[in-house]
Backbone bond lengths (Angstrom), bond angles and torsions (degrees), N, CA, C in turn:
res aa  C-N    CA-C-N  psi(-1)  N-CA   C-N-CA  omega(-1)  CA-C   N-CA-C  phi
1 X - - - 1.461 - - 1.523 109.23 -
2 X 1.236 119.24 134.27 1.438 137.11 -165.09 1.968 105.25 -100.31
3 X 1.536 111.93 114.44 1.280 93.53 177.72 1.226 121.89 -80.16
4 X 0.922 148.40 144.29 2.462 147.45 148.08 1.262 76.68 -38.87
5 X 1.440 91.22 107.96 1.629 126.49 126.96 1.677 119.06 -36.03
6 X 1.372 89.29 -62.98 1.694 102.31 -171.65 1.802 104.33 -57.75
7 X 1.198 114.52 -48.12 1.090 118.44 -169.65 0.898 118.52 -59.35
8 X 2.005 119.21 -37.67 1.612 129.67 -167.55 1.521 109.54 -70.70
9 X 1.577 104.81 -34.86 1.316 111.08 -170.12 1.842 110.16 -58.60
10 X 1.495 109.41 -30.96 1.213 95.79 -176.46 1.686 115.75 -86.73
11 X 1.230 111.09 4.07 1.533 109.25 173.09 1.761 121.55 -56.27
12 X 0.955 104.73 137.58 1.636 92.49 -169.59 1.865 99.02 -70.70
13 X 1.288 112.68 -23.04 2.045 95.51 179.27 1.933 94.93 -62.74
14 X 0.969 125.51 -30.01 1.494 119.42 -174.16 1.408 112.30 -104.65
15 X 1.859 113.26 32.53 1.709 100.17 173.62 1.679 88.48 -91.62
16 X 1.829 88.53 164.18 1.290 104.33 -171.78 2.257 117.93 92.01
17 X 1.116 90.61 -27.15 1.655 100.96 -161.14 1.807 98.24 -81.84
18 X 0.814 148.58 133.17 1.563 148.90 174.21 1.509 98.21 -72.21
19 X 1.524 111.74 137.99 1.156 111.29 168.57 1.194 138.40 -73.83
20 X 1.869 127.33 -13.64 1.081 117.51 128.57 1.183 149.20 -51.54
21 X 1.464 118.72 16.22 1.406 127.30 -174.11 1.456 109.04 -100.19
22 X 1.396 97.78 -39.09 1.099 111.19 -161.10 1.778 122.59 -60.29
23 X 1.443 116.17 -19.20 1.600 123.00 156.47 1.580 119.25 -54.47
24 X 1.077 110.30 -30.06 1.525 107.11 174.85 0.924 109.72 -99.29
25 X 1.366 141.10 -56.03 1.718 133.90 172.55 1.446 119.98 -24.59
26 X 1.543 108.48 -50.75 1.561 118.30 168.66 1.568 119.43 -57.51
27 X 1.367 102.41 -42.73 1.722 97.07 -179.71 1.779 114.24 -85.89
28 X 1.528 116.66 -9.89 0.880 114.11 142.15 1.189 145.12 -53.41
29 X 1.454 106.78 -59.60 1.905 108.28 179.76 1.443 93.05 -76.34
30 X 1.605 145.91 -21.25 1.624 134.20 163.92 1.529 95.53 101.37
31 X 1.765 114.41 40.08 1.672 121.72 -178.75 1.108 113.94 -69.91
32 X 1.609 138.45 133.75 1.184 138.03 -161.32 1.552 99.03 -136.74
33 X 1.580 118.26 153.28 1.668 111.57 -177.41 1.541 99.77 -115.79
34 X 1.231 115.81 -165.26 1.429 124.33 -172.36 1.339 111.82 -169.68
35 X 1.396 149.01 166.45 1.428 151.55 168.35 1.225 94.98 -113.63
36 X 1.511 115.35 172.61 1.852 116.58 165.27 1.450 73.15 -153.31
37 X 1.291 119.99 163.84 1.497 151.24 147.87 1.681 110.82 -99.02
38 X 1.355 88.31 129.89 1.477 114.05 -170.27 2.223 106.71 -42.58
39 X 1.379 93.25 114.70 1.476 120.72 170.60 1.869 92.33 81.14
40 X 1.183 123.03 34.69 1.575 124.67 150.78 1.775 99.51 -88.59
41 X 1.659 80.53 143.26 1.756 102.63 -175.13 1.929 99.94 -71.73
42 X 1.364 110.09 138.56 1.541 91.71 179.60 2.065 93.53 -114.34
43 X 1.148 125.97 -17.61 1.544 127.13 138.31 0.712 109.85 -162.77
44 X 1.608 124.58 140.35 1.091 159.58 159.66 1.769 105.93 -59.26
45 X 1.790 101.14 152.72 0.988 130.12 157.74 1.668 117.67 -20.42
46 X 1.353 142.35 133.05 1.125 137.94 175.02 1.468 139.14 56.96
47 X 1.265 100.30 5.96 1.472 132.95 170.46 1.473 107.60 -87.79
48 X 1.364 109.99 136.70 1.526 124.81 -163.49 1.493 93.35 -94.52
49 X 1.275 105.42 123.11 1.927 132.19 161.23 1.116 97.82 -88.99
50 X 1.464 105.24 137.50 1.460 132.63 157.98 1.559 123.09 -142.09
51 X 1.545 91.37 -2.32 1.620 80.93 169.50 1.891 94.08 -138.87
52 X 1.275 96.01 171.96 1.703 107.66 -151.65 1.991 73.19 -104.24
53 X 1.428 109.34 145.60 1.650 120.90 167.78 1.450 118.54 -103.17
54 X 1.619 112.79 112.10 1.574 96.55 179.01 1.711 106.17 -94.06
55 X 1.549 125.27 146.60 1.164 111.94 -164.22 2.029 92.99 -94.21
56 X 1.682 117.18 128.56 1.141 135.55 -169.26 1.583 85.12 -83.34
57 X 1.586 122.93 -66.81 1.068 114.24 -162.10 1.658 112.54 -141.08
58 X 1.314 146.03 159.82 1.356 132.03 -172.66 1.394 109.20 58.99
59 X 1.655 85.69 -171.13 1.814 102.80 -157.71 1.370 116.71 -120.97
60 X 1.327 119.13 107.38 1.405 111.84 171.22 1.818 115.87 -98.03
61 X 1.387 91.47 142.88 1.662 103.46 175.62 1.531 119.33 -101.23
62 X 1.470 125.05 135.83 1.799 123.67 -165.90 1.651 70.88 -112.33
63 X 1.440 96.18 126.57 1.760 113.70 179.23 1.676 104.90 -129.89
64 X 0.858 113.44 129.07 1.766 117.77 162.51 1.715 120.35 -103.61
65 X 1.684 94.88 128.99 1.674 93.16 -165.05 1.713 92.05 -109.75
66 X 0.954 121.89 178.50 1.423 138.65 -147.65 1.540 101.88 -136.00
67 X 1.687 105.92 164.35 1.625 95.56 172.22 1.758 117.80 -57.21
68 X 1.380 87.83 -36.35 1.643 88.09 -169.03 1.470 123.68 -64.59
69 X 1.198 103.48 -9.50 1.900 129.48 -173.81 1.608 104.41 76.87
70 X 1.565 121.42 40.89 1.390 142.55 152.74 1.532 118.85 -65.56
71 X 1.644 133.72 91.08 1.224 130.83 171.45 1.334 136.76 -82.65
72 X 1.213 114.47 145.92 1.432 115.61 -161.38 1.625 92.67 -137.32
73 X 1.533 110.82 137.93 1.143 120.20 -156.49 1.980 83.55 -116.96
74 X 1.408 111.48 107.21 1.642 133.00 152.23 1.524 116.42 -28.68
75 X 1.563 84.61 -80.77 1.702 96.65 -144.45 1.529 91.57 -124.56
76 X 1.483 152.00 -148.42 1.283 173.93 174.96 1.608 98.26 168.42
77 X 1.752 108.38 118.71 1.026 117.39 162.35 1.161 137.98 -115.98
78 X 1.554 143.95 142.80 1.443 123.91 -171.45 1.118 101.55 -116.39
79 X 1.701 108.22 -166.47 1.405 135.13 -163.15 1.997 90.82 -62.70
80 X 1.099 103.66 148.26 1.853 131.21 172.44 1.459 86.80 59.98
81 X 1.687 134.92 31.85 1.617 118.82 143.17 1.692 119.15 -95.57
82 X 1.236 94.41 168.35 1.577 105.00 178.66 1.784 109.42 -90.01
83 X 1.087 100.60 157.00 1.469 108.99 160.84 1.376 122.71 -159.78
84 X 1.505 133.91 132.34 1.247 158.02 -162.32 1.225 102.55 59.02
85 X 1.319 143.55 51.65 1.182 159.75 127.66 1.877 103.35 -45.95
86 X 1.081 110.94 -57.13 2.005 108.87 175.61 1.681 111.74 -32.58
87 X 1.512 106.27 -54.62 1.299 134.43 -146.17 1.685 108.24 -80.42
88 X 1.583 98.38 -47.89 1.641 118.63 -177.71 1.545 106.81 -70.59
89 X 1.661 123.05 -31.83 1.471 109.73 -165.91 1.619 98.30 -103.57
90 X 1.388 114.67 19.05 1.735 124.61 -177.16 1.623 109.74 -81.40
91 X 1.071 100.71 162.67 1.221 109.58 165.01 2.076 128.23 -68.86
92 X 1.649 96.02 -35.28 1.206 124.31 -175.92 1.585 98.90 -109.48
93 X 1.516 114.61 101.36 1.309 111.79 177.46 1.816 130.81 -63.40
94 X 1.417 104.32 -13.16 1.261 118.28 -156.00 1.521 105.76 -86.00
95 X 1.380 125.11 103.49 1.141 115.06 166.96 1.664 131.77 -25.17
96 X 1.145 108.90 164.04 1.593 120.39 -175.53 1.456 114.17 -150.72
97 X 1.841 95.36 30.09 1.455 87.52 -176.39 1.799 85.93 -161.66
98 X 1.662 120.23 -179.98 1.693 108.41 154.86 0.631 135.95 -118.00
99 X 1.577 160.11 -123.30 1.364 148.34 170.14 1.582 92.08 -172.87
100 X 1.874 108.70 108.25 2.028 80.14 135.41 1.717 100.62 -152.79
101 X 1.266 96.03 -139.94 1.548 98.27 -141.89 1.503 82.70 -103.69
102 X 1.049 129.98 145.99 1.698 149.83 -166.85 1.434 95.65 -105.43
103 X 1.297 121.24 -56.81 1.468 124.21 -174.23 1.621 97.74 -132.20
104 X 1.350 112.97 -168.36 1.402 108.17 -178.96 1.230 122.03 -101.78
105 X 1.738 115.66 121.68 1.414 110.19 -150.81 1.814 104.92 -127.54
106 X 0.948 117.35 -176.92 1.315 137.38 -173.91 1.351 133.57 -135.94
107 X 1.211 121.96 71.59 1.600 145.84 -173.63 1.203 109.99 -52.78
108 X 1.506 128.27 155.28 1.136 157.25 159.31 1.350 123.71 -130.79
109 X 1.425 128.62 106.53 1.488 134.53 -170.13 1.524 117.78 -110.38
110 X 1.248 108.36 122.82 1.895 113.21 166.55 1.583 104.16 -117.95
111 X 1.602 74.40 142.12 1.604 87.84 169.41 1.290 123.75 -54.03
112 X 1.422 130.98 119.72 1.442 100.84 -159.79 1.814 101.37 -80.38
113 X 1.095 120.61 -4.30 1.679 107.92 -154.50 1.884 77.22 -88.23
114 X 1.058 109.19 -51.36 2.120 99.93 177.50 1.259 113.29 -53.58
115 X 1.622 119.58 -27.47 1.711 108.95 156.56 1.520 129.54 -29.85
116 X 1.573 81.85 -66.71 1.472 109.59 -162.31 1.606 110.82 -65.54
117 X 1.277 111.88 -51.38 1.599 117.83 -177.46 1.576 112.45 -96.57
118 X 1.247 111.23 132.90 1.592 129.22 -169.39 1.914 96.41 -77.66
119 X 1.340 94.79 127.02 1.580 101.14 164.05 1.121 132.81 -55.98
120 X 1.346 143.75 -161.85 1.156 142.80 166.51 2.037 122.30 -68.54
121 X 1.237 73.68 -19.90 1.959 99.74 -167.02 1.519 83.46 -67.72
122 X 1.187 130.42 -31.73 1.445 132.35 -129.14 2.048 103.82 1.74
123 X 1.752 88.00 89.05 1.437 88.77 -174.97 1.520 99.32 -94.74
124 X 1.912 110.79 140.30 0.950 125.28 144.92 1.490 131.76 6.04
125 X 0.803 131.73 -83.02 1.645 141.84 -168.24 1.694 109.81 -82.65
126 X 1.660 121.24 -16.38 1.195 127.82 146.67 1.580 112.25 -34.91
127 X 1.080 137.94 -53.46 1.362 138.37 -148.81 1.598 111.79 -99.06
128 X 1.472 97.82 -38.11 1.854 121.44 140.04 1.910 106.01 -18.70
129 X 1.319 101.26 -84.84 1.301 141.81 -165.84 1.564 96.57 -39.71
130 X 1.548 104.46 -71.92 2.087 113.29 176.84 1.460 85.37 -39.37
131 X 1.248 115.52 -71.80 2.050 114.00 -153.29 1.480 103.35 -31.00
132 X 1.353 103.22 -62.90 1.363 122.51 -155.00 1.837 119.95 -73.89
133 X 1.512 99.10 -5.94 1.319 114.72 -171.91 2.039 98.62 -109.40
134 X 1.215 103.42 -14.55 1.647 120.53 177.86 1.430 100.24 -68.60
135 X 1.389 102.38 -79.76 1.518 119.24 -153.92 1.977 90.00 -53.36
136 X 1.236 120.36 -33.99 1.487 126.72 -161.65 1.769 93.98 -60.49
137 X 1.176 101.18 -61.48 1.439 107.32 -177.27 1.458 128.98 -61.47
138 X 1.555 105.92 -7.40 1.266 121.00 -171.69 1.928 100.01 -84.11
139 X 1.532 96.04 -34.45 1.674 101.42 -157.88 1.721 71.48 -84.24
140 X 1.215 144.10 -60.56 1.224 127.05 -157.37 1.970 96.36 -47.58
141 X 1.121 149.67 -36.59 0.925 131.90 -164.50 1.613 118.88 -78.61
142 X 1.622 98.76 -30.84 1.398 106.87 147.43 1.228 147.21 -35.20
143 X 1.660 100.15 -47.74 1.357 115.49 164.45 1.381 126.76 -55.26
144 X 1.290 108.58 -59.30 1.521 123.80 165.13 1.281 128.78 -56.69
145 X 1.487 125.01 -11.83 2.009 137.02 169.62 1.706 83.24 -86.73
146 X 1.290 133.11 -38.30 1.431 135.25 -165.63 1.865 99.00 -65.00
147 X 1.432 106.38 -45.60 1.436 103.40 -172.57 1.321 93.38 -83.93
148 X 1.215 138.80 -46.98 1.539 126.87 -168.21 1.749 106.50 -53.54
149 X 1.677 114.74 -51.87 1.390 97.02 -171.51 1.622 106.48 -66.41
150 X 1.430 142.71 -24.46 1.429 118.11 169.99 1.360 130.03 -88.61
151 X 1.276 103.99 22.55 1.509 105.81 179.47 1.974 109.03 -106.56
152 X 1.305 91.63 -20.19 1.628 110.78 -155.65 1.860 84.74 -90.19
153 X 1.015 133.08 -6.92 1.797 144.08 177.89 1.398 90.67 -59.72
154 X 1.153 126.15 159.02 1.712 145.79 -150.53 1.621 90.94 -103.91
155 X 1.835 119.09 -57.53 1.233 115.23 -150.25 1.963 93.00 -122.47
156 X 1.411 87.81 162.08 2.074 99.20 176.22 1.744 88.63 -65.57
157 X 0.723 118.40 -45.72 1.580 109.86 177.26 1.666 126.08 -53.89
158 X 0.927 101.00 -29.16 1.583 107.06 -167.60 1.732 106.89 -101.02
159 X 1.607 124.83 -20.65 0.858 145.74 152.21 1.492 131.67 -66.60
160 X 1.276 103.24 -15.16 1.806 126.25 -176.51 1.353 87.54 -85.39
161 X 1.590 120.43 -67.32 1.755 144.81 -151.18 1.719 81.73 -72.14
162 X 1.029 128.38 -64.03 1.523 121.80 171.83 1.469 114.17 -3.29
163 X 1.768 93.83 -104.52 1.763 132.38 178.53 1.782 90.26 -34.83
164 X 1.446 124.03 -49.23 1.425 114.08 -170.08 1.288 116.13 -66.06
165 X 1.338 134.81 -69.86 1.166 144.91 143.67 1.450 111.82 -2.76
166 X 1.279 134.33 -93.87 2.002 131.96 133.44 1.787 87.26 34.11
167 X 1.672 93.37 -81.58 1.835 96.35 -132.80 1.678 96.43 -83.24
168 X 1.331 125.19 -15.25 1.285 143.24 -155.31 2.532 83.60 -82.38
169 X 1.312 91.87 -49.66 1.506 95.70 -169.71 1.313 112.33 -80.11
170 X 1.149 128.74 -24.68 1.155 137.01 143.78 1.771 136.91 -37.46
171 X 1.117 106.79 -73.06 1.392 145.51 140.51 1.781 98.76 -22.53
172 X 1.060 118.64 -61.71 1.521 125.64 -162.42 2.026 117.34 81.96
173 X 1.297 104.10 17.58 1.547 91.60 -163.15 1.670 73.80 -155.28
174 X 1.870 91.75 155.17 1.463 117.67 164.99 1.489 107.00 -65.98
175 X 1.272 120.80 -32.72 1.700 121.26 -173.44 1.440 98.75 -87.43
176 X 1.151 139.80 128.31 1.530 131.42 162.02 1.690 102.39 -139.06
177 X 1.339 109.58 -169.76 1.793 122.12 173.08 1.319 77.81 -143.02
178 X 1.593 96.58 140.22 1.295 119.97 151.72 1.633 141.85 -94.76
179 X 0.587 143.67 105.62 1.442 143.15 -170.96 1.526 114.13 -24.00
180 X 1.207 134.99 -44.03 1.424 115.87 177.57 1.759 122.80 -108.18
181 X 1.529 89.34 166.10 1.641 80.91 -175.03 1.476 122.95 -84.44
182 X 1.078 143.01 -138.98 1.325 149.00 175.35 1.551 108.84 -69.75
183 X 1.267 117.69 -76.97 1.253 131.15 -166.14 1.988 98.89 -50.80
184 X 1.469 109.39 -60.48 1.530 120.73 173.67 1.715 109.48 -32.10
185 X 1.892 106.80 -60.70 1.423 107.05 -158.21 2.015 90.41 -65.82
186 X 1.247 99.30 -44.22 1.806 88.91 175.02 1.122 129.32 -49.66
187 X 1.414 115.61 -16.31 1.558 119.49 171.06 1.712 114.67 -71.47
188 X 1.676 93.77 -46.55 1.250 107.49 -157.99 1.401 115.89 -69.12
189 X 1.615 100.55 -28.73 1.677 122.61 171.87 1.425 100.97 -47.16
190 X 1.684 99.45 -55.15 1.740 101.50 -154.43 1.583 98.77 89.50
191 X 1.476 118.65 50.22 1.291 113.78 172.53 1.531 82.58 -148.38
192 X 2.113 77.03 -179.71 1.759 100.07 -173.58 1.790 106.27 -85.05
193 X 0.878 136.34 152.74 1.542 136.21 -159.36 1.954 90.21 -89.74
194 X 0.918 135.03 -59.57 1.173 127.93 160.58 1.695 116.54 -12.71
195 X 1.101 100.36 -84.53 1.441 120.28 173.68 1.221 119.34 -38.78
196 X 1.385 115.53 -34.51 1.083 133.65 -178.03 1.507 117.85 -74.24
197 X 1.509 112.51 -48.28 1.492 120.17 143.28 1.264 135.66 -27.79
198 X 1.540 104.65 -82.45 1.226 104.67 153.91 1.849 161.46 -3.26
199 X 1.687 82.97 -66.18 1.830 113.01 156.31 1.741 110.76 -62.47
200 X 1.282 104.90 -66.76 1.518 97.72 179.40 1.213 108.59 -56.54
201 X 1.484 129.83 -29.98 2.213 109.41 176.57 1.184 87.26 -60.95
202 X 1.203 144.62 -47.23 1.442 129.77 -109.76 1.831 91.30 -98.78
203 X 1.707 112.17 -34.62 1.692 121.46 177.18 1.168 97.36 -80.14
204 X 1.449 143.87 -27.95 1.527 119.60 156.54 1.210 147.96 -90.55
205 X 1.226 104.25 2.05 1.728 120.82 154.41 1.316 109.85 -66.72
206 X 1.526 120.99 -45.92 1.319 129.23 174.90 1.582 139.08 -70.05
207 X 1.526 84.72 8.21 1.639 106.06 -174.90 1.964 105.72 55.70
208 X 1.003 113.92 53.98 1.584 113.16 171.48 1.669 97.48 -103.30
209 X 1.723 95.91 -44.78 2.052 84.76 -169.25 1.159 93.31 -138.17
210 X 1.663 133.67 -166.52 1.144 159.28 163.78 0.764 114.43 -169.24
211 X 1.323 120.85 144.86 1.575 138.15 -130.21 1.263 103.77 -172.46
212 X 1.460 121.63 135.79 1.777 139.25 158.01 1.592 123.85 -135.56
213 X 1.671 114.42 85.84 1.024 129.12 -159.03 2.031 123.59 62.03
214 X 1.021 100.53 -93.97 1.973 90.17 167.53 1.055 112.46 -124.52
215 X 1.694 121.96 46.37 1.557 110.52 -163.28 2.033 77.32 -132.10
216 X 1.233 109.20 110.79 1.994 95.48 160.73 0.998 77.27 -133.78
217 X 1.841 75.67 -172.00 1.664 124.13 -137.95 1.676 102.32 -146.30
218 X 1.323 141.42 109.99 1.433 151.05 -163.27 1.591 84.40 -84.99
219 X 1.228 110.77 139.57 1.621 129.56 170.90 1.237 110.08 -110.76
């Protein structure tokens, strides 16, 4: 499978990089793609990463399951993010978390250790590449202080107003859509999906939000 050129160039790990470059850079670091069908695992738990995943197309979710086989949904990632980038530049290769595909997506994998270290070419846009693969991993850590402060909230309420608030500032507007659905944001809460129901009638009876499927509105 042949990746768009055109397309890669606009990924932010490849701003800066010319899009004619980009055929050799790939057969350099030895980048390979993949498909998944929507809710296929793309790795599992305890499985050794070595290459970092850029998402080409669709949505993958980093979920942590429990003894009991209880999931909890991390992160939600989209198209031009990274994933197992944490895991690949570690000391301990073995994941501690899983990966799969939310909808049906289209991967792109580098080795991460040919990321990291410049070839013999020491080509140009290599050093591009570290920058641009830094700052990526930096906002992923962002992401994750983003889930820690609404999870670490006392009540399902205050954790709802959290994640909303989050996507509302993001977003730039009181009206936004959020990326996951019901069952997902219940993961992501770390609540029961019921409950989870529940709370939201209960903040829009009360004039706090309004809401039509994943699209609210801050009151």
């Amino acid at each position: 499978m042949h990746p768009d050129f055109h397309q890669l160039a606009l990924l932010p790990l490849f701003a800066g990089i010319d899009e004619e470059d980009l055929p050799a850079m790939l057969t350099c670091l030895g980048s390979f793609q993949k498909k998944y069908k929507k809710r296929e695992f793309i790795l599992l738990e305890n499985n050794e990463i070595q290459s970092v995943g850029i998402i080409l197309s669709g949505t993958v979710h980093m979920i942590k399951e429990d003894a009991e086989g209880y999931q909890t949904l991390l992160v939600t990632m989209k198209e031009g993010e990274l994933f197992g980038e944490s895991f690949a530049c570690g000391s301990r290769l073995d994941a501690s978390v899983s990966f799969f595909a939310a909808d049906p997506c289209t991967v792109l994998f580098l080795p991460f250790y040919k990321v990291i270290h410049s070839c013999k070419m020491s080509c140009t846009f290599h050093h591009r590449l570290i920058e641009n693969m830094v700052r990526l991993i930096s906002d992923k850590n962002v992401q994750l202080m983003h889930k820690i402060e609404v999870i670490s909230k006392k009540t399902l309420r205050k954790k709802i107003m959290a994640y909303l608030q989050q996507q509302s500032r993001e977003q730039n507007s009181r009206l936004f859509t959020i990326p996951l659905g019901r069952l997902e944001l219940a993961e992501y809460l770390c609540a029961d999906r019921s409950a989870l129901t529940r709370e939201l009638t209960c903040m829009k009876k009360e004039g706090i939000i309004r809401y039509k499927e994943n699209t609210f509105e801050l009151l």
